[in-house]
C-alpha positions in Angstrom: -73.0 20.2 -21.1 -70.7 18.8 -24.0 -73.3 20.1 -26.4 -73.1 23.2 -24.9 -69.7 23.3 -25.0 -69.4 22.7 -28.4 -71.8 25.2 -29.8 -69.6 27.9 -27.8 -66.1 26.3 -29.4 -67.4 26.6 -32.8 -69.3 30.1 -31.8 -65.4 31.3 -30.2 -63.5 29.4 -33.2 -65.6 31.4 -35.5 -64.4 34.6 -34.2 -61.2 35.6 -37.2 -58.6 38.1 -35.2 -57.1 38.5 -38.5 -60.4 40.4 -39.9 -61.5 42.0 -36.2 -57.6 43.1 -35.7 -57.6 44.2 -39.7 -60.5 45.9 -39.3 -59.2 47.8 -36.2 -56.1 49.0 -37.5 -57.6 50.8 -40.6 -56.3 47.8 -43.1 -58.2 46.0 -45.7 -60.4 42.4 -45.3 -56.9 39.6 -45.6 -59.3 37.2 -47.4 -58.5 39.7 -50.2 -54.9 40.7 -50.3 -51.9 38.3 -50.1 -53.0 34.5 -50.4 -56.5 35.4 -49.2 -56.6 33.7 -45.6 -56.8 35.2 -42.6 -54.4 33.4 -40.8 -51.3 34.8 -39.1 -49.6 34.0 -42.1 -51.1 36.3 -44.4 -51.3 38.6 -42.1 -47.3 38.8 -41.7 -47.4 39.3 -45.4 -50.5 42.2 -45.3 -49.8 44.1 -41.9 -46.7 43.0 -39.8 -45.2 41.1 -37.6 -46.9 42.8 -34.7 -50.8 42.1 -36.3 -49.7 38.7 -37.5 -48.2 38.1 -33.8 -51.3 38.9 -32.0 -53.7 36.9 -35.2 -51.5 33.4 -34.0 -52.2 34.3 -30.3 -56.1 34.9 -30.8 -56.2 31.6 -32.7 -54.3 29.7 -30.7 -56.3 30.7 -27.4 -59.7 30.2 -29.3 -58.6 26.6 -29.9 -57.3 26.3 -26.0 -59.4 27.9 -24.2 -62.3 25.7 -25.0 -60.3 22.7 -24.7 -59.6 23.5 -21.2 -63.2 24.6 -20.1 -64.4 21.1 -21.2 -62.0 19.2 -19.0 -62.5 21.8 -16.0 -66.2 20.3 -16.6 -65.1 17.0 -16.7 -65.7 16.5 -20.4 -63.7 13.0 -21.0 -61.0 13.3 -23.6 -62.7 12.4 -26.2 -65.1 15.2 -25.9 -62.6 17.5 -25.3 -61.9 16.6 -28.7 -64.6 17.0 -30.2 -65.3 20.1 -28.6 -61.2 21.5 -30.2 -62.8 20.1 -33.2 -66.0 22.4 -33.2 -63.6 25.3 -32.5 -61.3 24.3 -35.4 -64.7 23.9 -37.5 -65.2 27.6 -36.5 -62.4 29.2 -37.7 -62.8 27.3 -40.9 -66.5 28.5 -41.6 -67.1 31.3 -39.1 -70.7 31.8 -39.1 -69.8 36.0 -38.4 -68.0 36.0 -41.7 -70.2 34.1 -43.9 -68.8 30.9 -43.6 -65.0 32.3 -45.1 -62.5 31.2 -42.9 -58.8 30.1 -42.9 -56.9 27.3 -43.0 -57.1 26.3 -39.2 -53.9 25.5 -38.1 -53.0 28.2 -34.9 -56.5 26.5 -34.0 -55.9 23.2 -33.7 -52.3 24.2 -33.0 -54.5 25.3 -29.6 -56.5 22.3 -28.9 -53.7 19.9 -29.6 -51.8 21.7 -26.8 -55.2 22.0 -24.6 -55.4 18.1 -25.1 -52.2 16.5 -25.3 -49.3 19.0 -24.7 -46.7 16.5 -26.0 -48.3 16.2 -28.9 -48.7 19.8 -29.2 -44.8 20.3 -29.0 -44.1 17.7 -31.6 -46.3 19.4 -33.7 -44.6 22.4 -33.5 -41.0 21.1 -33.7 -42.0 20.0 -36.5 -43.2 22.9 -38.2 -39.9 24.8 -36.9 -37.9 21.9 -38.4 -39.9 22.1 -41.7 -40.2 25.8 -42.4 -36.6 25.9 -41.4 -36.0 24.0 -44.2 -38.2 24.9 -46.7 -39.2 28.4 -45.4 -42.6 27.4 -46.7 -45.6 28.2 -44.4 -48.0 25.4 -46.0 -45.2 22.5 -46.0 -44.8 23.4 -42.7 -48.4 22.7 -41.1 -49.1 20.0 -43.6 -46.4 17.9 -42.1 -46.6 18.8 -38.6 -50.2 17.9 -37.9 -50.5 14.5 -39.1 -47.1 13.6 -37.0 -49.0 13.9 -34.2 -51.6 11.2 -35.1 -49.1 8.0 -33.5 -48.3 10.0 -31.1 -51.7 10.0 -29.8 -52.7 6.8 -31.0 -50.4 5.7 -28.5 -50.9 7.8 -25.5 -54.3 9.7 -25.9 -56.5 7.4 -28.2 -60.2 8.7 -27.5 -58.8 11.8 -29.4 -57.3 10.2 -32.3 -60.5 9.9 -34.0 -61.7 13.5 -33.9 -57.8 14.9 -34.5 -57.6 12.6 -37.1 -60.6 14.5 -38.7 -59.0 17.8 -37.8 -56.1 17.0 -39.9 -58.0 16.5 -42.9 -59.7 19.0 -42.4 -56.5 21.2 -42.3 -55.0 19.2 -44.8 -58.2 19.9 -47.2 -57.8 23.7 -46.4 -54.6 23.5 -48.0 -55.5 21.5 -51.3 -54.7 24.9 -52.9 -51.2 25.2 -51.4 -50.8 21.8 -52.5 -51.7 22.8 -56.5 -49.5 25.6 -56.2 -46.3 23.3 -54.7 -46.9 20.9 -57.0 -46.9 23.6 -59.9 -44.2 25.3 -58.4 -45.9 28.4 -57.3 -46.5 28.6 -53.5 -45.3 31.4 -51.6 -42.2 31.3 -49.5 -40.4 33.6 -46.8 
């Protein structure tokens, strides 16, 4: 069952709202316009808050849902994990869109709050706390993510192994948005 489970997390994470819900409206591919990802972000930037609205929802559930189907199975918590891992995985390399995904963060946004709720809402007072600061999308999920790690360390540590992968994974999505803060470049709202 858990390797079932993963190969439909990664299959569901590889689904991109940003190019199905681009594509729908009539509006060109976001990996090429704006920063290039198709993440809820961009999509704010390409097509509006109501397309970049329903992008973070469709990401965010395809990290969820598959969370929660694993422990309705009674997948222990490290395997449902693994198995928001595979659907993180999937959003960065969707095998529908030739491996060209974005950066992953609605999606493990998802699992984190499938897994661990608390941790989930740290993450995200974080993020509202950072951007509100900086007004930087990047800064933003670069710090909030990794703040979680204690937090389940402490209180959830079968997961902290595969979230601690996520992170870098997430955190190595974003090694361009790190170039262009350190040059002084990266986009803000």
């Amino acid at each position: 069952m858990f390797w079932l489970l993963t190969l439909l997390a990664y299959l569901l994470g590889s689904l991109s709202f940003a190019i199905v819900l681009s594509r729908l409206a009539g509006m060109p591919d976001p990996r090429v316009g704006g920063s290039g990802n198709p993440g809820a972000t961009n999509m704010l930037r390409l097509a509006g808050k109501r397309l970049a609205i329903a992008t973070l929802l469709g990401d965010l559930c395809k990290g969820l849902l598959p969370v929660l189907l694993a422990a309705r199975l009674d997948q222990n918590t490290q395997q449902q994990a693994w198995i928001g891992l595979a659907a993180v995985c999937g959003h960065l390399y969707p095998l529908y869109f030739r491996f060209r995904g974005g950066k992953g963060v609605a999606t493990a946004a998802g699992a984190l709050l499938g897994l661990y709720p608390p941790a989930a809402l740290l993450s995200l007072a974080c993020w509202l706390l950072v951007f509100s600061l900086t007004r930087t999308s990047s800064v933003a999920a670069l710090s909030a993510l990794p703040l979680t790690l204690p937090l389940l360390a402490w209180q959830q540590p079968a997961a902290l192994f595969p979230m601690a992968l996520l992170a870098c994974l997430v955190i190595w999505r974003h090694r361009s948005n790190l170039r262009d803060l350190l040059a002084g470049r990266e986009r803000h709202f």
